[in-house]
C-alpha positions in Angstrom: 0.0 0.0 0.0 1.3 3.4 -0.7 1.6 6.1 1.8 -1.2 8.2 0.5 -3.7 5.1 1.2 -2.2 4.4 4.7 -2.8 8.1 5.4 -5.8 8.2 4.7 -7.3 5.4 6.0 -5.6 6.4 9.2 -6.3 9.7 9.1 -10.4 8.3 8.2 -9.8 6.0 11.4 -9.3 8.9 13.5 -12.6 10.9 12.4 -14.4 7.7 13.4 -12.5 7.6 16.6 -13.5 11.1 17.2 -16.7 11.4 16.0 -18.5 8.1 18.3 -16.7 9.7 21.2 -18.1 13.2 20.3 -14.6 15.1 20.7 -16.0 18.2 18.5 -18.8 18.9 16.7 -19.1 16.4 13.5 -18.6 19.2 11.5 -15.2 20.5 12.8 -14.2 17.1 13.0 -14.4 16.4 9.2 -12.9 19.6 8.7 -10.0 19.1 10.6 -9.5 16.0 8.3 -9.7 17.8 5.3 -7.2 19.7 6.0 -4.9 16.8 6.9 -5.3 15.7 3.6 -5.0 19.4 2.0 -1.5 19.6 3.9 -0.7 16.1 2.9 -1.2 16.7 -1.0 -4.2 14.1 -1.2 -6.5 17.1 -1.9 -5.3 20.2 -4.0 -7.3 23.7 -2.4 -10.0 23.7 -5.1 -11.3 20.1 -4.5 -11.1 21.1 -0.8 -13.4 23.5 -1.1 -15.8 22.3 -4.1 -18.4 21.0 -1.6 -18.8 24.7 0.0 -20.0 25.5 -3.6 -22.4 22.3 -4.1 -26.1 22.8 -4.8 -27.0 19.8 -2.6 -25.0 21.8 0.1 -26.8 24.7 -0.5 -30.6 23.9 -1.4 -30.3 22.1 2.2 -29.4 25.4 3.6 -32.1 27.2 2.0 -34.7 24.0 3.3 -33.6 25.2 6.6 -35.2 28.4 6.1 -38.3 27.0 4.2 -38.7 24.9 7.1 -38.6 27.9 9.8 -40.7 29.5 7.6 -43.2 26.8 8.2 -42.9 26.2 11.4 -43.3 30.4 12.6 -46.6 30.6 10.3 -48.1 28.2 12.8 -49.1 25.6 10.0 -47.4 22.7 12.3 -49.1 23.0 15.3 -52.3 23.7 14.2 -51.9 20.2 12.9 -50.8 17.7 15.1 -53.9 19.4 17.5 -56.1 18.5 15.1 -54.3 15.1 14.8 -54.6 14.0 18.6 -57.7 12.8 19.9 -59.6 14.5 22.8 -61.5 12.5 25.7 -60.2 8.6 26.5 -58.3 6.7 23.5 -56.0 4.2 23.2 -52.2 4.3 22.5 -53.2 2.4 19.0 -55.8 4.5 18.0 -53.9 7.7 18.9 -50.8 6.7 17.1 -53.5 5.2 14.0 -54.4 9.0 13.7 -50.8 10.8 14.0 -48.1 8.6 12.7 -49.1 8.7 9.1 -49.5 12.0 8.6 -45.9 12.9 10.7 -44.5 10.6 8.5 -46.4 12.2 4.9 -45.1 15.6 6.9 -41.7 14.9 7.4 -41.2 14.1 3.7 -40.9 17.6 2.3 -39.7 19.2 6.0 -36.6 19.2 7.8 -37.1 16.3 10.5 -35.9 18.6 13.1 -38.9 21.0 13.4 -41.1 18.7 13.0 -40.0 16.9 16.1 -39.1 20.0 18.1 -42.9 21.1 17.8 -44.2 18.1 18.0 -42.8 16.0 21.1 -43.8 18.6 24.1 -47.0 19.5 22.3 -48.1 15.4 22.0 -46.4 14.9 25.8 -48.4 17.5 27.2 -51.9 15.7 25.9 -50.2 12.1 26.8 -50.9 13.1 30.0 -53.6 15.1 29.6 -55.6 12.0 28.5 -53.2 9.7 30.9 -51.8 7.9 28.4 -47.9 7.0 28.8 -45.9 9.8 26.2 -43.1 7.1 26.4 -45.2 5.0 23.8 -45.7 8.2 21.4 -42.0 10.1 21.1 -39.6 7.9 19.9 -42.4 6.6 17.4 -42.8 10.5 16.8 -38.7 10.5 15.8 -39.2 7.1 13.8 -41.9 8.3 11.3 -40.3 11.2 10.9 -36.9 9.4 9.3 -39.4 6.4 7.6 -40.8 9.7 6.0 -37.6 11.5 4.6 -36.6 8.8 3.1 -39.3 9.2 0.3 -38.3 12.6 -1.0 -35.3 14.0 -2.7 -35.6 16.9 0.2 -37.3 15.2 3.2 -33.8 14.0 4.8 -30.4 15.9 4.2 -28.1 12.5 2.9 -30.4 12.1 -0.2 -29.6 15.5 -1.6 -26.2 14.9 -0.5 -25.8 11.7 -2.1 -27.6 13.5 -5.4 -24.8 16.0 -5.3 -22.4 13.3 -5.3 -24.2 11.4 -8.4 -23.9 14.9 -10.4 -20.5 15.5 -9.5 -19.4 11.8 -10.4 -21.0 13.1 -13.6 -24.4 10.7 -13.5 -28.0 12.0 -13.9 -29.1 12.6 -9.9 -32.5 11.7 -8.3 -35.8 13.3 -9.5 -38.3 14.7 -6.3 -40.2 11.4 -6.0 -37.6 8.2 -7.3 -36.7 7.5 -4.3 -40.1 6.5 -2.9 -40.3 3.9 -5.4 -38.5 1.7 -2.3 -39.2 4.6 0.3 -42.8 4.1 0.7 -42.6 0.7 0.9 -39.7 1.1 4.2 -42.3 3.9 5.4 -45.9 1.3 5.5 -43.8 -1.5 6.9 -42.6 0.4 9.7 -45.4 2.1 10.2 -47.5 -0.6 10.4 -44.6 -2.4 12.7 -44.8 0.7 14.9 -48.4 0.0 15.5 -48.3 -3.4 16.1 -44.8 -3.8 18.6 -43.7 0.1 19.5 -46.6 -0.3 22.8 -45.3 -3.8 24.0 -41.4 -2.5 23.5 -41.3 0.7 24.9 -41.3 1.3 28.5 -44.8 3.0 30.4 -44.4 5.9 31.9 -40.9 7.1 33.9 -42.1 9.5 36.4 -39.8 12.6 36.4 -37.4 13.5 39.3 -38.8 16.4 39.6 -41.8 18.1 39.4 -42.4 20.2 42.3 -40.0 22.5 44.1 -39.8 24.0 47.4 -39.1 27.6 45.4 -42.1 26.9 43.3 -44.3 26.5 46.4 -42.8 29.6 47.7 -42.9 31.7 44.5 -45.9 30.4 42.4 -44.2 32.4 39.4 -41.7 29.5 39.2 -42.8 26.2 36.8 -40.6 23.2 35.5 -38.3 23.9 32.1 -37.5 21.2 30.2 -34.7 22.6 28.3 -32.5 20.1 25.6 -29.2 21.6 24.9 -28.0 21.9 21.4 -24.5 22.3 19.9 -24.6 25.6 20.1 -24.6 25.8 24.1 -21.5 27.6 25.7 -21.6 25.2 28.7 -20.9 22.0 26.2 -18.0 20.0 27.6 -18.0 22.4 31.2 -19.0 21.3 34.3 -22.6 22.7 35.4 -20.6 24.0 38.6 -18.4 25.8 36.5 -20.1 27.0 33.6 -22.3 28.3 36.5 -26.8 28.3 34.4 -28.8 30.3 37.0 -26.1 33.5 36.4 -26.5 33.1 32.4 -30.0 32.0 31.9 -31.4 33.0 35.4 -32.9 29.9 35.7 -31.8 26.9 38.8 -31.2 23.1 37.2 -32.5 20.8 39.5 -32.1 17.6 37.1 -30.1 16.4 34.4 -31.9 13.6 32.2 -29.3 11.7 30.2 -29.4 8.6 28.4 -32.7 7.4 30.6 -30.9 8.5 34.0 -32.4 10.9 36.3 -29.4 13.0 38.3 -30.5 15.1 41.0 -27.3 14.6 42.9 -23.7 17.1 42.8 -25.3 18.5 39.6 -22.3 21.2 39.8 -19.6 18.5 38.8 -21.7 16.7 36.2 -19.9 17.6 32.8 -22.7 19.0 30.1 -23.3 17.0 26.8 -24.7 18.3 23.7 -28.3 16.4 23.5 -28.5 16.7 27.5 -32.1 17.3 29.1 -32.0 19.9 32.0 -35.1 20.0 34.1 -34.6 24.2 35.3 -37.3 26.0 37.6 -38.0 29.6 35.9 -40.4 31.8 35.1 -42.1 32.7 32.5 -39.7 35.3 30.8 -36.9 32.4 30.4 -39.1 30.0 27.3 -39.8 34.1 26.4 -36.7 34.7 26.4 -34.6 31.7 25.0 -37.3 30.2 23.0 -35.5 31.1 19.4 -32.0 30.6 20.8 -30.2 28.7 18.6 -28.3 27.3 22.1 -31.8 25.0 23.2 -32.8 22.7 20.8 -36.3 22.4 22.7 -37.7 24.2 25.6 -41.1 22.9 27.0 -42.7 24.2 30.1 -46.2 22.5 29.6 -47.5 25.1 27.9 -48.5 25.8 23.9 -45.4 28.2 23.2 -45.6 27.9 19.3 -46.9 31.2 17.5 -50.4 31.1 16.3 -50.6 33.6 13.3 -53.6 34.4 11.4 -54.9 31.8 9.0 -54.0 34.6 5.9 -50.1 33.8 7.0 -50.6 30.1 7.3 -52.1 29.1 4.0 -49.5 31.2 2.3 -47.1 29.6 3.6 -48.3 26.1 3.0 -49.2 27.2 -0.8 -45.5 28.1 -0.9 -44.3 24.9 0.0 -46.9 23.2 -2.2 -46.0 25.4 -5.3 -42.4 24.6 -4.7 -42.5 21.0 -4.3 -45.1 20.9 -7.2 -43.1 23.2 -9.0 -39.6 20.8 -8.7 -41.4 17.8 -9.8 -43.1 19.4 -13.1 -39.9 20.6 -13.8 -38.0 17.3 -14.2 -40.8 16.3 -16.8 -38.8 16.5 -20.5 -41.4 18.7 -22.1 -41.1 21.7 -19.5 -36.8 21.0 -20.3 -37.8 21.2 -23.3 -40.0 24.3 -23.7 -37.0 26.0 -20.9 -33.6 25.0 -22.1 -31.9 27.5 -20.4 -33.4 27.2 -17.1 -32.8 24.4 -14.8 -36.4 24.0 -13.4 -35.0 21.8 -10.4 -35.2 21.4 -6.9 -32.7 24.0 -6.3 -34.6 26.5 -8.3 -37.4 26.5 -6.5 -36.5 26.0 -3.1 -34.7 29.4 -3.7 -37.9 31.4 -5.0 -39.3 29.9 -1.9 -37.2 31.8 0.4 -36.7 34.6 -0.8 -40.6 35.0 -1.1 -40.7 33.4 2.4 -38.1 36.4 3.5 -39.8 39.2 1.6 -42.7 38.5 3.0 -41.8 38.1 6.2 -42.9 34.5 7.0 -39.4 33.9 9.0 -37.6 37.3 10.0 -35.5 38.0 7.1 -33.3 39.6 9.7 -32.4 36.7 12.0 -31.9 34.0 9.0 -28.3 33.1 10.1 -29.5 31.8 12.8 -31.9 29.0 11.5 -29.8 27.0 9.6 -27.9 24.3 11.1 -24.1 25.7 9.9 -22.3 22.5 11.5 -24.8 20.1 9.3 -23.3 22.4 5.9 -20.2 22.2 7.4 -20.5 18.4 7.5 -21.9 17.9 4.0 -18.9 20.4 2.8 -16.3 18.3 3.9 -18.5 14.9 3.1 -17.4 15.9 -0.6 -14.1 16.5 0.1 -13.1 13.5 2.2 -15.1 11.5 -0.7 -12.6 13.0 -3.1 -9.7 12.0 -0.8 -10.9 8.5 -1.2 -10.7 8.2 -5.0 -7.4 10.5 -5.2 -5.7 8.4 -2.6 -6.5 4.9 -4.1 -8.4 4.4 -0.9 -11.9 3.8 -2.7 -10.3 1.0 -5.1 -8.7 -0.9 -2.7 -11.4 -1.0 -0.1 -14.0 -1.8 -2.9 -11.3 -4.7 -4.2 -10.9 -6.2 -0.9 -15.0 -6.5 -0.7 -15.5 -8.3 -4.1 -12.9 -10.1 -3.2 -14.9 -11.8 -0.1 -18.0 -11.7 -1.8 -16.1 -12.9 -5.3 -18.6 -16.2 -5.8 -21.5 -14.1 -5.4 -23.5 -11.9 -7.4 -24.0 -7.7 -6.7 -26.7 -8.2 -4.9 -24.8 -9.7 -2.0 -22.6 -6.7 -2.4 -25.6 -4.2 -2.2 -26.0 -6.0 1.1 -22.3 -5.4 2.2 -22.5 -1.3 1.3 -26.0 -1.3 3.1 -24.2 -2.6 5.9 -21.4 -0.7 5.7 -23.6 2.2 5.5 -25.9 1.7 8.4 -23.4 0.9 11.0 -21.4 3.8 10.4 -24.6 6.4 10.3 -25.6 4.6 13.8 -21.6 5.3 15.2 -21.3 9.0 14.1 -23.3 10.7 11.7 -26.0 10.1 8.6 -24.2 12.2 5.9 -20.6 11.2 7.6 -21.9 7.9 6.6 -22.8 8.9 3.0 -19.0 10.6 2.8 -17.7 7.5 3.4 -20.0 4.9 2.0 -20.4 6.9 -1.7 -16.9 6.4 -3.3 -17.0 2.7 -2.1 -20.2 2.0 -3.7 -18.7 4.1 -7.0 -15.4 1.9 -7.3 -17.4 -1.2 -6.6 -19.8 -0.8 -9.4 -17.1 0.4 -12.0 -14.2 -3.3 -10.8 -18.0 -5.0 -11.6 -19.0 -3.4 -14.9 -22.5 -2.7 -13.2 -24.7 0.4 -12.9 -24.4 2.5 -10.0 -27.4 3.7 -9.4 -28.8 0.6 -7.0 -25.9 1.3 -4.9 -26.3 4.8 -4.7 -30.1 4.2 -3.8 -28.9 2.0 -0.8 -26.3 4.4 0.2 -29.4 6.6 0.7 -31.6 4.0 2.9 -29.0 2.8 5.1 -28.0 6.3 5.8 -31.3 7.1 6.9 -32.0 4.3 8.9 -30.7 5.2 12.0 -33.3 3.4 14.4 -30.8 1.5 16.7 -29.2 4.3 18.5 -29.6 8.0 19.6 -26.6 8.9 18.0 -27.0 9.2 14.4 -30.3 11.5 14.1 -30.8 14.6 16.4 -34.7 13.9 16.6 -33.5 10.5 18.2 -31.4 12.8 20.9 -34.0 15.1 21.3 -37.0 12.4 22.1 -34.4 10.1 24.6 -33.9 13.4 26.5 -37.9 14.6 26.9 -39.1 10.8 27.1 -36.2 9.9 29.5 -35.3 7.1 27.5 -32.5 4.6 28.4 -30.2 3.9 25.4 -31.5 0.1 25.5 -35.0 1.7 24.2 -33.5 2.6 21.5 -32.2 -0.7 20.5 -34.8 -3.0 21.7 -37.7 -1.4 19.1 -35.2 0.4 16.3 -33.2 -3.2 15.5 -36.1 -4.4 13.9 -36.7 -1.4 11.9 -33.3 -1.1 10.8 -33.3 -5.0 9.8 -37.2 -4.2 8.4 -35.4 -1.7 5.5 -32.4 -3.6 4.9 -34.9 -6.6 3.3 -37.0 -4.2 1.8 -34.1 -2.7 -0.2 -32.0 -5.3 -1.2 -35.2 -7.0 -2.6 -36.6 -4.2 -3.7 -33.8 -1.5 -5.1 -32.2 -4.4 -8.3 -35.6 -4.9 -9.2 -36.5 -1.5 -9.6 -32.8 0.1 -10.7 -31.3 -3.1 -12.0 -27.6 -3.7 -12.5 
């Protein structure tokens, strides 16, 4: 093997390394190994940076905007109210009515929102109608993957994985293609969701707190439920140290993490990105901090999501209709044909979209920086790069040479199976479009050593990425339901195994027959 390869397959090592024991933020973390291979020679400054530029990279950027948009006009919550049943029900019947249309939701809007509005509104009417909310959230998070991965926009990797096709010089995915094996990984868990999440998932783990001495002494004081995202200044400090109540004027009283409950020495408990704390405050602090990019969720029992008029909503859901109808008319070949100098795509759109959305004020056109997830561009960035690495480097080649090589008296499809594989474990270690970075240039070299078409392994790439079921690791929504349902990590595996093994039959049945080799 030649240096280059044993660099980078070292270097690739590492970023594993560092990502599953969450060193940095995913993002700085495939930076930093970018620029290993930028001083090392593997990657010249203009492929380094080519991703920065891609319209994949950038049409998720603008989703994140289209997404806020929806989410301030109200459209979201005026839903899933109308969604959940009033009076007594059963956890079947309740989920009957909200997990199909979450999942039909989450296919044309950032998983994120969905969840963040979502989970305390459907807690707070768990109990309302004493029903456990430990049977409802992580199937909440769950339908909201099984539906992104039905859309060209409804999860992040696809349109990353399309602006990998494009740049490898194939034709990329049209709005819909990929719920030609989507839809069928969305009914089945679904349906396996109604039938099993109930028996797996654990009634109802009473929180460690609820009342407080200080709350009966000041009524102005009520229970915070506050997730922390990346963005919080107290990641990686001590609670002691990093001292809340003098920055957010607020006192933690618990810290739910990973299913456990700690009330104890609070001050020398280190903070974690995806951590729950349980803080007594008034009112001001949700006021306050409720758009602060450093909370991922606050929920304090009450309905905190903006209610505009109905004018504001229906615009903004015509908006998103228009553009999604918009990208799919335009990959038909007689609109390319009747505009042959306008690319009528997904990217198109999306950018009329927000700029409309900003004009007209549906998100505050002056605070926009702040609703996109930077570290996720950052991620999908460098995903491009360290892809590039691997096919400069020999890296892809050799990998994809040793895998034939075990699989060589079998056909493709047992190979599919192997990048699936591949795929899925390293989206449940570290992160979905991590995984994709990693996964794409394998599946590349292995199709072109085969003399097969790519396309079945690029579909793959997409599913396995997505399927991140088993853990809380790979999918934020996953973090932010363990942390407000007090879920133990074993939750996690016990019901998302099955979904993950659920959509790895479906697709290697399903993907040859439909993109054959």
């Amino acid at each position: 093997m030649t240096f280059e390869i044993i660099f980078v397959l070292l270097s690739l090592l590492g970023m594993v390394v560092a990502l599953v024991l969450d060193k940095m933020r995913p993002g700085m973390v495939l930076f930093s190994v970018v620029v290993l291979f930028l001083c090392a020679g593997i990657l010249s400054p203009k492929e380094m940076l080519e991703g920065f530029s891609n319209k994949g990279m950038i049409t998720v950027a603008m989703l994140f905007l289209v997404s806020e948009g929806i989410r301030q006009s109200g459209a979201l919550g005026q839903v899933i109210k109308k969604l959940l049943p009033m009076g007594k029900t059963t956890v079947f019947k309740a989920q009957l009515r909200m997990l199909p249309t979450i999942s039909f939701i989450s296919a044309f809007l950032n998983n994120t929102p969905v969840v963040v509005i979502f989970a305390p509104i459907i807690k707070r009417w768990a109990e309302s109608v004493k029903l456990p909310a430990t049977k409802f959230l992580i199937p909440l998070s769950y339908v909201t993957i099984l539906g992104g991965i039905c859309t060209l926009i409804g999860t992040s990797t696809n349109l990353v994985v399309h602006g990998m096709i494009l740049e490898a010089g194939y034709e990329g995915f049209t709005m819909f293609e990929l719920g030609k094996v989507g839809i069928f990984i969305a009914i089945a868990g679904i349906i396996y969701l109604f039938l099993f999440s109930s028996k797996l998932l654990p009634d109802v783990r009473t929180d460690a707190v609820k009342l407080d001495d200080d709350q009966e002494e000041d009524s102005s004081l009520h229970r915070v439920e506050a997730v922390l995202g990346p963005r919080f200044p107290g990641i990686n400090k001590k609670l002691g140290e990093f001292n809340f109540k003098r920055h957010y004027g607020a006192a933690v009283k618990e810290i739910k993490r990973s299913g456990q409950s700690i009330t104890e020495n609070l001050d020398n408990e280190v903070l974690r990105d995806g951590d729950t704390l349980v803080v007594m405050a008034d009112d001001s602090f949700v006021q306050t901090w409720g758009e602060s990019s450093v909370f991922v969720l606050l929920a304090n029992g009450k309905d905190n999501e903006p209610v505009p008029g109905k004018g504001k909503r229906w615009f903004a859901l015509i908006l998103l209709i228009l553009m999604i109808a918009g990208a799919t008319v335009g990959e038909l070949p007689v609109v390319k044909e009747a505009f042959p100098d306008i690319k009528l795509d997904m990217f198109f759109f999306v950018s009329v979209t927000t700029i409309i959305m900003a004009w007209t004020k549906i998100f505050p056109a002056r605070k926009y920086t702040k609703y996109i997830s930077w570290d996720i561009l950052i991620t999908i960035a460098c995903a491009f790069a360290i892809s590039k690495a691997m096919v400069n480097s020999g890296v892809a080649d050799v990998v994809a040479s040793y895998i034939i090589g075990l699989t060589e008296h079998y056909g493709p499809q047992v190979l599919l199976a192997a990048v699936f594989i591949i795929t899925n474990l390293f989206t449940e270690l570290i992160t979905n479009n991590a995984a994709a970075a990693l996964a794409f240039p394998l599946a590349l070299s292995i199709s072109s050593q085969m003399g097969v078409s790519p396309m079945p392994f690029f579909v793959v790439i997409c599913m396995a990425a997505s399927a991140s079921f088993s853990t809380p690791i790979g999918y934020q929504t996953n973090l932010i339901v363990q942390g407000i349902g007090n879920y133990k990590f074993t939750d996690f595996v016990r019901i998302g195994l099955p979904l993950n093994i659920i959509a790895f039959l479906i697709s290697i049945f399903l993907i040859p027959l439909i993109w054959p080799f």
